[in-house]
N, C-alpha and C positions, 0 to 999 in steps of 0.2 A: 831339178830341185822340187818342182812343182808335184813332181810323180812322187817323189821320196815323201815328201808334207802331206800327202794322200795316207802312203800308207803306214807312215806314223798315226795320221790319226785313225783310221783303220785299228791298227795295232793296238791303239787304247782303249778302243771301243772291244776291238777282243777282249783283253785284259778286261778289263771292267766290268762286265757283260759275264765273262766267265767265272768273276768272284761272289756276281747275285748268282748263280746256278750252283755254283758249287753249297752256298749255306743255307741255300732257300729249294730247291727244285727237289726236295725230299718232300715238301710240304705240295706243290705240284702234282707230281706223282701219283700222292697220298688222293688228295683232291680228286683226280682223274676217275683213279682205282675205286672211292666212294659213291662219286656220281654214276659211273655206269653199274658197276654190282652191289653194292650197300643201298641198293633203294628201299625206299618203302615197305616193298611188297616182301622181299626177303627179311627186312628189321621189323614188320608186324609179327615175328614168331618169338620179339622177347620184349613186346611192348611199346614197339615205339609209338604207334599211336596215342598214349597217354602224355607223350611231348608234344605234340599235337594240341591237346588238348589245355596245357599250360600256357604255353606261348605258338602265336599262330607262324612264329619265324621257323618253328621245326618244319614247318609244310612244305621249305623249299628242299628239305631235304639235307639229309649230312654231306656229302657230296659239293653241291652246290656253296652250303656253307662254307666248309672248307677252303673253296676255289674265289670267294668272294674275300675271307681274311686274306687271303696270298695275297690277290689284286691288292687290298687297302695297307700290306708289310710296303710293298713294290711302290705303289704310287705317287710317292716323292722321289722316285730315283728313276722315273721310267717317263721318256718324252714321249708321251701320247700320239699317234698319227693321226692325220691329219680327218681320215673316213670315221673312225671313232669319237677323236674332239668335234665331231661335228652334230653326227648321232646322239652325245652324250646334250648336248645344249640341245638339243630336240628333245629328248627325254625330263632333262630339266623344267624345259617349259609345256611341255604333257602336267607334270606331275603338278606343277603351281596352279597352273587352269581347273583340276580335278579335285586338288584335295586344300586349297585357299578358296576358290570361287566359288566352285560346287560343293565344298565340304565332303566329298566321299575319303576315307581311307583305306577301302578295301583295295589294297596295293601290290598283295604277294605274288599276286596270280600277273600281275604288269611285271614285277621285278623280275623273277623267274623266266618268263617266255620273252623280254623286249631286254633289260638292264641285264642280267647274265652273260647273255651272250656280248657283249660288248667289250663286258671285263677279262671274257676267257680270251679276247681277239686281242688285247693289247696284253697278255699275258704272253699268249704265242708270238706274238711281235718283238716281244723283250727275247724268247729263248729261242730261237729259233737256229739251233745247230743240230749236227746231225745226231748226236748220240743222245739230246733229249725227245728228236723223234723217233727216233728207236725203241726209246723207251716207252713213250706215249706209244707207238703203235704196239708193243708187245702186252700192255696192258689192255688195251682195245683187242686185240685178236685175242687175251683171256674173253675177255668180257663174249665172244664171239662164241668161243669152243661151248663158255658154260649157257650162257643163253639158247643156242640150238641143243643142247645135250637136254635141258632142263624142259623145253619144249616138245620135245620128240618124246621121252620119258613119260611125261606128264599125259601125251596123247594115247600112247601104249599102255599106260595103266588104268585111264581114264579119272584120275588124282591131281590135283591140286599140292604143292607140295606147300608153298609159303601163302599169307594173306587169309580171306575167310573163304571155310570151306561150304559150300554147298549140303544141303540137306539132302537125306537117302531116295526122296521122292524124284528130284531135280534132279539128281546123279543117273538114276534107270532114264529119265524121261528122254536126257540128254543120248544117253548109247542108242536108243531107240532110232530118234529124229538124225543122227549125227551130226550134232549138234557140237559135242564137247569139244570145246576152245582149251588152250593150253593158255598159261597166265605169268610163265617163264617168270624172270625177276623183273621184270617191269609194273606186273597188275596185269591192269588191262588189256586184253590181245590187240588193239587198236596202235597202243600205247608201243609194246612189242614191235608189231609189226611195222610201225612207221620207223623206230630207228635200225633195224634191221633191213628194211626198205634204201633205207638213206646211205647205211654204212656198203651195201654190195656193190655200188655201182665204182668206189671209192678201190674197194680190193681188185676190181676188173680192169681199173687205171694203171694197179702198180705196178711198176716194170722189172722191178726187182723178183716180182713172183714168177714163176714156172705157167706157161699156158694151162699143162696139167692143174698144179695148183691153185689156179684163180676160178675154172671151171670145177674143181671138184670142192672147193670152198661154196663157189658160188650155188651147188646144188644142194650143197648141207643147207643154205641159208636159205632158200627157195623150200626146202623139207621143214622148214623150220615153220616160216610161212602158212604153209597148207594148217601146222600143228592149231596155228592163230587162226586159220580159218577166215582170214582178211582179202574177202574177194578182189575188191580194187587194188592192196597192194602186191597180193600175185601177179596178178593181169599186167601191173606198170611194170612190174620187177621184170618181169619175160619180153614185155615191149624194150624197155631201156639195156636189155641183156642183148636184142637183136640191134637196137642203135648203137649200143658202143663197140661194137664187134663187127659190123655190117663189112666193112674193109677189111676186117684180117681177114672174112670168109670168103673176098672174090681176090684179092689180090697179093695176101701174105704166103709166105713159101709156107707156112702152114696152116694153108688154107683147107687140106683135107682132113686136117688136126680138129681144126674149129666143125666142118662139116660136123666129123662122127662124132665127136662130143655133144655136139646138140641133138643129133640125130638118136645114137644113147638114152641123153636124159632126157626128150621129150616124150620117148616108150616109158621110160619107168614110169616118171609123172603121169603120165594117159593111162597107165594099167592103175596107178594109186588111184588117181582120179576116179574111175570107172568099176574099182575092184574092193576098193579099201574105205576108213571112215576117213584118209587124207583128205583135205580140201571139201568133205562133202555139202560143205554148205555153198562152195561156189555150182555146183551141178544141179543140188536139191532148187534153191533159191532163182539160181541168175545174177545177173549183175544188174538185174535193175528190177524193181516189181515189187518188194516186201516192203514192209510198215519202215524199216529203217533206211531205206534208199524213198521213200515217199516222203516223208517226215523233214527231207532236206530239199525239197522243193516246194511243199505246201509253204514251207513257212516265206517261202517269198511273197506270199499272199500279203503279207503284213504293211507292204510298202502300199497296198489300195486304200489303208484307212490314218496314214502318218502326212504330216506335212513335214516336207526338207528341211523348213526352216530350222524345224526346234533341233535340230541335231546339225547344224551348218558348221559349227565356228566351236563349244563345249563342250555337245552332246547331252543328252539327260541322264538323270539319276536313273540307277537301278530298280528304282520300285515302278518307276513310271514306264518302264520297259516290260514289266509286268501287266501293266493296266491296258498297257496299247494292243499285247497279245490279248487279254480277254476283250479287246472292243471288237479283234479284228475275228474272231472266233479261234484261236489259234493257242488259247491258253495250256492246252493239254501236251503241245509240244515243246522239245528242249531247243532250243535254238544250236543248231549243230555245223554253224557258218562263223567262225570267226570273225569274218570280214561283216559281217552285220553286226554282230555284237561290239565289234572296234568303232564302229561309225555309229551304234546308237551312245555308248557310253564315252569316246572321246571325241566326238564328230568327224564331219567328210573332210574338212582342214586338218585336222588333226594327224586323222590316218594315214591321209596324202602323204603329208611331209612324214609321217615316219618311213612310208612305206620308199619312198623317192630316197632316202638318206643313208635308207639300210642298201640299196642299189651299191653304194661303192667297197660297202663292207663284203657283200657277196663276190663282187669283179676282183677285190684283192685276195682271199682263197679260192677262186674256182679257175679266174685263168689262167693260174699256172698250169692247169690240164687241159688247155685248149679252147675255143671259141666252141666248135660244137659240141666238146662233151660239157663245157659250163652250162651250155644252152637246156642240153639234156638233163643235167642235174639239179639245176632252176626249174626245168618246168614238173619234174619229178616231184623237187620240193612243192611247188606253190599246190599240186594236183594234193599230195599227202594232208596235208595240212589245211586243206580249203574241204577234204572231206569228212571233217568234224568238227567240234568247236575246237579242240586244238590250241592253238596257241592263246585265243580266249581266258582259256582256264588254267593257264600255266606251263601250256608243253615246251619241253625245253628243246624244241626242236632245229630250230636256229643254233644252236651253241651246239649240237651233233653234228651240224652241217661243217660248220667250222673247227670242229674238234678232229674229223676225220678227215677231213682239208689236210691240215698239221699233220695229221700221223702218217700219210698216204703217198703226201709230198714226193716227188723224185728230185732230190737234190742235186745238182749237176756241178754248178759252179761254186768257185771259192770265195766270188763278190759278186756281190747283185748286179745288175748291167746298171744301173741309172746314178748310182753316185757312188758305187766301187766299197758300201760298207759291207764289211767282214761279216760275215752269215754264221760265226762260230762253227766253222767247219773245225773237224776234229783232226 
């Protein structure tokens, strides 16, 4: 009896569960599809910076917007879990300490990169069946073909296609130096390159894909890369290509499969590298030694002239974050460490608990793919995003991580193991 009472209530959980998707997960979708291609850099070619300029709520972006109405249609009908309700009262009392005590409201750039990703996790929590991961991923593998396509194009022409274009002086200098970055639908090739970073290791997991297929994906997006000219995230990308693979190439029956495919693209790549303008700034430069790999170590300098104190428990105001770099001679630099900017503007309390709270948000998308490729994809993350300011300034990189969680998923079962509710399997 006990069994049957299970799956009645199961059953109405389906049911019910399948009546928000069916009249709402158009608007999902919608959401998905603007946040990863409707950015910015592609809606700068009919204006949209002028919304911007109106209201500073456009800077999260249409996409984001979007995904944030859906969360607030849902949230009376959607029981929050438990890693979220717990994050979101961490957030709550971030924002009371900053913008009642401190009086700051500059808030978009917190919303976007810490409160976003929050709302997509309990989004995916509500729909979580197989044909709206289908769907999330086939809109994620667009987002894939045109963002590498747009990338590679852009380096072949040495063109810009969306956002502000370069002047003709900058344009020669760049072919010269090879220098020129591609700026894909993201903007920035930093930008690019970290959620293209984030999303390969995620296609290398899925099981549903062909060996073929996951490798010859995985090399478009490694071309894609070079296009962005993002040394560090080349370099992780081929390190995390060798750790998630390292097993199928000593002990899988197709383990000569995996050999010559690496063996293949590591020639082509080594001839671009050494032949081409691919990559040439990770050969011209190095991985370490230029103004912009210095620039994030000088400024560690800054902690010789602060005292712990004034940043323990609040953090300081923004302007005073300015002043401390001109005491410490450091003014000229962007601070390009998120984790210093978190801890001078929300303090070392502060950051702790968010950083501790977000910990069970990360363990409920990533170990569905296992303890060491979570491990690998945490440290992938934290490397990505500790090498700029990043999440500082809005990156919505958190909410990639768990967007591609969802899409990537291998769904097996038809009930969860732990209390047997219905997964809206199809």
């Amino acid at each position: 009896r006990s069994t049957r009472v299970r799956s009645s209530a199961a059953s109405d959980v389906y049911k019910r569960q399948m009546s928000y998707s069916k009249k709402y997960s158009r608007l999902l979708l919608w959401g998905i599809f603007s946040f990863l291609v409707l950015t910015g850099n592609l809606l700068s070619v009919i204006g949209y910076s002028s919304l911007i300029n109106i209201s500073p709520v456009f800077k999260l972006g249409i996409g984001v917007i979007l995904l944030f109405f859906c969360f607030f249609i849902y949230v009376h009908k959607m029981t929050i879990p438990n890693p979220e309700k717990h994050i979101f009262i961490v957030i709550a009392i971030m924002l009371y300490v900053n913008m009642i005590i401190k009086g700051e409201y500059q808030i978009t750039n917190y919303i976007s990169a810490i409160v976003f990703p929050v709302c997509l996790s309990c989004l995916f929590s509500l729909f979580q069946n197989k044909r709206m991961q289908m769907e999330v991923r086939y809109i994620v593998m667009i987002f894939f073909y045109l963002e590498c396509f747009i990338a590679i194009v852009e380096k072949i022409m040495m063109f810009h296609f969306f956002g502000n274009m370069e002047n003709e002086d900058a344009f020669v200098g760049r072919i010269d130096s090879y220098e020129f970055r591609s700026c894909g639908l993201w903007g920035h090739p930093l930008s690019n390159s970290c959620i293209l970073s984030l999303m390969m290791p995620f296609i290398l997991l899925q099981n549903e894909f062909s060996i073929k297929k996951k490798n010859l994906l995985w090399s478009i997006g490694m071309l894609a890369l070079l296009c962005f000219n993002s040394r560090f995230s080349i370099v992780l990308s081929a390190v995390v290509y060798i750790l998630l693979n390292y097993k199928n190439m000593i002990y899988s029956r197709h383990r000569i499969k995996y050999v010559l495919c690496i063996g293949l693209t590591s020639a082509v790549f080594l001839y671009m590298l050494f032949n081409t303008s691919f990559g040439g700034r990770l050969l011209d430069l190095g991985l370490y030694g230029d103004a912009s790999s210095m620039a994030r170590t000088e400024i560690l300098d800054i902690f010789q002239v602060v005292d712990y104190r004034e940043f323990m428990f609040v953090g300081i105001p923004y302007e005073d974050i300015i002043y401390i770099q001109a005491m410490a001679g450091l003014d000229y630099l962007i601070i390009e460490n998120p984790w210093i900017i978190f801890i001078f503007r929300y303090g070392i309390l502060q950051t702790f608990a968010m950083i501790l709270f977000f910990i069970p948000l990360f363990h409920k998308w990533l170990i569905p793919y296992g303890k060491f490729n979570a491990w690998v994809i945490c440290i992938l993350f934290l490397s990505l995003v500790s090498s700029s300011n990043s999440l500082a300034v809005g990156s919505t990189a958190i909410a990639q991580v768990y967007l591609f969680a969802f899409a990537f998923k291998n769904q097996k079962n038809k009930y969860d193991s732990k209390d047997n509710t219905l997964l809206l399997a199809e």
